[in-house]
C-alpha positions as CSV (number, residue, x, y, z in Angstrom):
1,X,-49.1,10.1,19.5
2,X,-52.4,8.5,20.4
3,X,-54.3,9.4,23.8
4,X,-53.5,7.5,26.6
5,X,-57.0,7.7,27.9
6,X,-58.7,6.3,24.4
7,X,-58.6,2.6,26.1
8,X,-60.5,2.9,28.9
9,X,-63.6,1.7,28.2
10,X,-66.8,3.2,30.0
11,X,-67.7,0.3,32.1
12,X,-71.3,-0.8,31.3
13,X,-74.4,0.8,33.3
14,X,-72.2,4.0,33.3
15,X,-74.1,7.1,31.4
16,X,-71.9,8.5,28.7
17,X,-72.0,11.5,30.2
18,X,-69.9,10.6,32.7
19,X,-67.2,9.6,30.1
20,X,-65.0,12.0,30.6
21,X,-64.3,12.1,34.2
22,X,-64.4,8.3,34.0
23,X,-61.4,9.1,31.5
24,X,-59.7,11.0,34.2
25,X,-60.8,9.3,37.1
26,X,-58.6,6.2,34.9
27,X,-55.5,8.0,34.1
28,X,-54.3,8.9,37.8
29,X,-55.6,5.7,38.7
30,X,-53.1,4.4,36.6
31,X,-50.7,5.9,37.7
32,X,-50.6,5.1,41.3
33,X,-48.3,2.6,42.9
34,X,-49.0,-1.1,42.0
35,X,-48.0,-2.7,45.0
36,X,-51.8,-2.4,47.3
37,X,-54.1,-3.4,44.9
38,X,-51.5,-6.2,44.2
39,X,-51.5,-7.2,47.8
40,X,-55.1,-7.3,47.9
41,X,-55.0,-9.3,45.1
42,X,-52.3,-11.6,46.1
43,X,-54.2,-12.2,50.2
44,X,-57.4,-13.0,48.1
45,X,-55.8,-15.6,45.5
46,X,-54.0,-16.7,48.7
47,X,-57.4,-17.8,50.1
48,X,-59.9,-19.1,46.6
49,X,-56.8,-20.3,45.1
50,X,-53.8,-21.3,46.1
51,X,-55.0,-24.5,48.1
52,X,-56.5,-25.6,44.7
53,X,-52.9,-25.2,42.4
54,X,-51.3,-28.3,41.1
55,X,-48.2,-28.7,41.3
56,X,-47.2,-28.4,37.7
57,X,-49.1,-24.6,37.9
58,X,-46.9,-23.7,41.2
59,X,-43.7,-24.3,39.2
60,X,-44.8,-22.7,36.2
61,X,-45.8,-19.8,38.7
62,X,-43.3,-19.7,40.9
63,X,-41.3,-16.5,40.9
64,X,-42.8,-15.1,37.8
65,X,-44.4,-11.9,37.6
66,X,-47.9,-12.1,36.1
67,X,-49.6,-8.7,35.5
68,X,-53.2,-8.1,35.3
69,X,-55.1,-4.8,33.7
70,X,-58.2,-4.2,33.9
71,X,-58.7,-1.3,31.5
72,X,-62.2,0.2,31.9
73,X,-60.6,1.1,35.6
74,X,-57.2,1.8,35.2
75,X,-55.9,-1.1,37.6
76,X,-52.9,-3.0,37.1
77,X,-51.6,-5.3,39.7
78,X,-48.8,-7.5,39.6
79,X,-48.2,-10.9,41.2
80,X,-45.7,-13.8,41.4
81,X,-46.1,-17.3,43.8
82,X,-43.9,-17.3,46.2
83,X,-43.1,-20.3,48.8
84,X,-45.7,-19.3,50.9
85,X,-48.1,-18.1,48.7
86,X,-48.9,-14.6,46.1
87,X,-46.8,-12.2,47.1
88,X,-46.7,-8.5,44.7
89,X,-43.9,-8.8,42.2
90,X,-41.1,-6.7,42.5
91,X,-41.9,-3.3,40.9
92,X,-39.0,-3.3,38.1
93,X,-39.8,-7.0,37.8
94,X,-40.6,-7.7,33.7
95,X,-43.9,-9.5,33.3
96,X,-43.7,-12.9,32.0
97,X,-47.1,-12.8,31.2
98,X,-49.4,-9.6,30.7
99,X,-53.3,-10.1,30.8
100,X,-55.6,-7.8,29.8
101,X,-59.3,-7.1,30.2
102,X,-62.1,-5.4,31.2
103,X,-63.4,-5.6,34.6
104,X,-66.6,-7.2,33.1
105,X,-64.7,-9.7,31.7
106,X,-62.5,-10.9,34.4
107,X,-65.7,-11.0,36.5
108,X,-67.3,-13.1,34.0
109,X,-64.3,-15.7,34.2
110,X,-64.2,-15.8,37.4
111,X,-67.5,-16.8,37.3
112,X,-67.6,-19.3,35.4
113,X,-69.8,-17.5,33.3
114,X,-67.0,-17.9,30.0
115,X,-64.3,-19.7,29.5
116,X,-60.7,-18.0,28.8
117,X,-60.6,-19.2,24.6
118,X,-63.8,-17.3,24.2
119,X,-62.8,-14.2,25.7
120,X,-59.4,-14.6,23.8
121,X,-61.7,-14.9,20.5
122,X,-64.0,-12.1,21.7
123,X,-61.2,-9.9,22.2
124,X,-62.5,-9.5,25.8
125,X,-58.8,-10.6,27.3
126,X,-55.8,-10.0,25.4
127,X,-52.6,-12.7,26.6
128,X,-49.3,-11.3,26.0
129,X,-45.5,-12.8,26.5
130,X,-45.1,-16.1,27.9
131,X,-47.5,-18.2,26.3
132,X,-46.8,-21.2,27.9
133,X,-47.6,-19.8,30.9
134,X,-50.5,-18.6,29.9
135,X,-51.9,-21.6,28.8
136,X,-50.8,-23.4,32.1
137,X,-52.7,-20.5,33.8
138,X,-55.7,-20.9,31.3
139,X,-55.7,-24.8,31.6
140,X,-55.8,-24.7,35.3
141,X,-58.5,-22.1,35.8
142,X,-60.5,-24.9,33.3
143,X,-59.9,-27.5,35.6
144,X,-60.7,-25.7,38.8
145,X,-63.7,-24.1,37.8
146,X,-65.1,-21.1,38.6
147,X,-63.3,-19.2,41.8
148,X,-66.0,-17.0,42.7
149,X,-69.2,-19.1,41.8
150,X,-73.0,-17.2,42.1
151,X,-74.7,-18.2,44.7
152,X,-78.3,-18.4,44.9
153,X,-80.4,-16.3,45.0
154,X,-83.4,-16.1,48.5
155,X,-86.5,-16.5,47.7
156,X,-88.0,-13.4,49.3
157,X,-89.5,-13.4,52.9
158,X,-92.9,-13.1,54.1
């Protein structure tokens, strides 16, 4: 049997040093409850988001669980649209969709900074299940643009 622990990538900045206790730090994170960080997730969505979804996305979403890892933390959350917004999916709920990435690279698409196909083609984000809906999700995300753009940065004061 393989170690659980081998996926979790040190994230980057991190001295190897630290890679063990990141390892650890990972595998209880893991194994907490899904349901906060999914609420976090799904009040945030709720506000860059949601406002933005065609309709075609809603019913593709709607009462589907969609389950986001980020594996160089340990963090999986799971969401599905409900008629008022995200909501956390049910905890036995299957996934219809299972996405998986880094931290980096989630930050980097939602950014704007890459596009979904050439994360898939790095490897960076791994789509699994329903791909349908995953190319529903990926083709809106295209369209909207990025949900968390840079800003600019101030030029220093004097």
């Amino acid at each position: 049997m393989s170690d659980p622990t081998a996926e979790f990538a040190l994230p980057p900045g991190l001295p190897p040093v630290l890679a063990p206790l990141h390892r650890r730090v990972c595998a209880l994170v893991e194994r907490l409850p899904v349901q906060p960080p999914s609420f976090v997730l799904a009040r945030a969505l709720d506000h860059v988001l949601l406002d933005r979804l065609p309709a075609d996305a809603r019913q593709a979403l709607a009462g589907r669980c969609v389950e986001l890892r980020v594996t160089d933390f340990g963090l999986r959350v799971r969401l599905q649209l409900g008629p008022a917004g995200f909501v956390p999916a049910p905890a036995r709920a299957e996934p219809a969709l299972r996405i998986t990435a880094p931290g980096s690279s989630y930050l980097r698409l939602l950014r704007g900074d890459d596009d979904p196909d050439r994360l898939f083609f790095e490897r960076a984000l791994v789509m699994e299940g329903d791909t349908e809906l995953g190319l529903v999700l990926k083709n809106t995300l295209d369209a909207i643009g990025p949900l968390w753009p840079r800003r600019p940065m101030a030029a220093p004061t004097r």
